[in-house]
C-alpha positions as CSV (number, residue, x, y, z in Angstrom):
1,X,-28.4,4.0,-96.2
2,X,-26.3,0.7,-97.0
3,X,-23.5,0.5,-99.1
4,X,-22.7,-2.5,-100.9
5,X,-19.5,-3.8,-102.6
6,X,-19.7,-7.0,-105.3
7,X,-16.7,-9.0,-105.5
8,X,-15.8,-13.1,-107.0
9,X,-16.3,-12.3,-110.8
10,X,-13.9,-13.0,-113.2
11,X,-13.0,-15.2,-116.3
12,X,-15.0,-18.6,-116.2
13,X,-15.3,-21.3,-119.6
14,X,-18.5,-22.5,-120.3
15,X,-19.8,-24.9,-117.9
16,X,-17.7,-23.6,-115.0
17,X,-18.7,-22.1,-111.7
18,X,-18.3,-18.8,-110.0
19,X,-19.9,-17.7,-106.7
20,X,-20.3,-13.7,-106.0
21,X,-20.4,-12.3,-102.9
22,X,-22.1,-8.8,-101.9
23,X,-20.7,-7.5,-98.8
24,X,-23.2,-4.4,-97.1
25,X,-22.2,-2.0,-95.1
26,X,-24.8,-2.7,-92.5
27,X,-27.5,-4.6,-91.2
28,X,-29.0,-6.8,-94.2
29,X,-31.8,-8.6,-92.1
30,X,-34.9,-6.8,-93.1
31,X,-33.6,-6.3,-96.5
32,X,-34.8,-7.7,-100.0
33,X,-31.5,-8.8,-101.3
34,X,-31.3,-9.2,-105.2
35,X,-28.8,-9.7,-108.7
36,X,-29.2,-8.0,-111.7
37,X,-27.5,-8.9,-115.0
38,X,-26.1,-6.7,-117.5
39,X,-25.3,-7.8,-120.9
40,X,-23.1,-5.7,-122.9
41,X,-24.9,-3.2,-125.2
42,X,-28.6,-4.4,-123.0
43,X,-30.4,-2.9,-120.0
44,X,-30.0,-4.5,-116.2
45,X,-32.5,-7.5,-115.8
46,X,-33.1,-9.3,-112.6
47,X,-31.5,-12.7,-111.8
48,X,-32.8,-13.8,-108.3
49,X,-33.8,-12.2,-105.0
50,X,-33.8,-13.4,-101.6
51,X,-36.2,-12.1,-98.8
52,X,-35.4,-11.0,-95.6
53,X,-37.9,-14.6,-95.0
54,X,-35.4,-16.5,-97.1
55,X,-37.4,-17.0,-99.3
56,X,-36.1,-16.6,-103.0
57,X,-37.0,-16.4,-106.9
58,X,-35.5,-16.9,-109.9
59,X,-35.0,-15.6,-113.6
60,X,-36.2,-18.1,-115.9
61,X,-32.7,-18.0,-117.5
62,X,-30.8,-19.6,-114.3
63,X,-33.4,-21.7,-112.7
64,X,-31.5,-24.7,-111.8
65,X,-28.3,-23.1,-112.4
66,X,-27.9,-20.4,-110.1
67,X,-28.4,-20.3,-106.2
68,X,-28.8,-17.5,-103.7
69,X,-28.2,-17.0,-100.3
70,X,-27.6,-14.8,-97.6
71,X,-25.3,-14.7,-94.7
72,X,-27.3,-12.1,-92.4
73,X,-24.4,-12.3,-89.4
74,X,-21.9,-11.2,-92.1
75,X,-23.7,-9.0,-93.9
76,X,-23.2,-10.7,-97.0
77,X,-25.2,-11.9,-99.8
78,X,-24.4,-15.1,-102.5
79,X,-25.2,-16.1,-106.1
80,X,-24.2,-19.7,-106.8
81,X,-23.3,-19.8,-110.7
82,X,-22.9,-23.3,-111.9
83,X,-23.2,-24.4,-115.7
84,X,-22.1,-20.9,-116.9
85,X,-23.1,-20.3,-120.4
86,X,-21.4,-17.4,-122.9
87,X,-24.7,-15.0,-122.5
88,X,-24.3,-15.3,-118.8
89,X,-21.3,-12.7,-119.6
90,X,-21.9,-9.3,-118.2
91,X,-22.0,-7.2,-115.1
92,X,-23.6,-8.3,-112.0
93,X,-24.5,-5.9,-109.7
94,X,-26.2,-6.6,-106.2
95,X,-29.5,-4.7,-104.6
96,X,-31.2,-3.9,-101.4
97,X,-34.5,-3.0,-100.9
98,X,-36.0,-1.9,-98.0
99,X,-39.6,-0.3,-97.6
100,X,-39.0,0.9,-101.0
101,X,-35.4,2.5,-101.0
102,X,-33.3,0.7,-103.5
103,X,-29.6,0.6,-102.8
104,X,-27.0,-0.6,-105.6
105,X,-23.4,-1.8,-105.7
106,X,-20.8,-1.1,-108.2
107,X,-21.3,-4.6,-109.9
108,X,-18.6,-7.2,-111.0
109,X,-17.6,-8.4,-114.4
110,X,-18.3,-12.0,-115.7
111,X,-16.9,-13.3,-118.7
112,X,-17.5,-16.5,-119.7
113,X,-15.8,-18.0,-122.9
114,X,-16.6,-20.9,-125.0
């Protein structure tokens, strides 16, 4: 079992940047790493997920605008936000998967205001 623990969110205008950071409490290298966004009053959607290939997809939403990565040495997984838009607002909460266990952090808040 991993545990992980979101942290960078925070108060951002519209057309700043943030970058999140999921920190796991152990080895990340065979793991699907992913972000979810939730709106307020919605349900969780996916944002973008990164393989344990490096290989990565995005939400249609933040193509262009978001970026992740992974830092396997350090445990840690990225999401690049840049051009942040009001409905980006919400939770984001980081997940691993690993031969079909799903593991879930406690998310981070992001507001961003016009």
């Amino acid at each position: 079992q991993v545990q992980l623990v979101e942290s960078g969110g925070g108060l951002v205008q519209a057309g700043g940047s943030l970058r999140l950071s999921c920190a796991a409490s152990g080895s990340i290298f065979r793991m699907t790493m992913a972000w979810y966004h939730q709106a307020p009053g919605k349900q969780r959607e996916f944002v973008a997920h990164i393989t344990s290939g490096g290989s990565t997809k995005y939400a249609d939403s933040v193509k262009g605008r978001f970026t992740i990565s992974r830092d396997n040495p350090k445990k840690t997984t990225y999401l690049e936000m840049n051009s942040l838009k009001p409905e980006d607002t919400g939770g984001y909460y980081c997940a691993a998967n690993y031969l079909g266990n799903n593991y879930w952090g406690q998310g981070t808040q992001v507001t961003v205001s016009l």
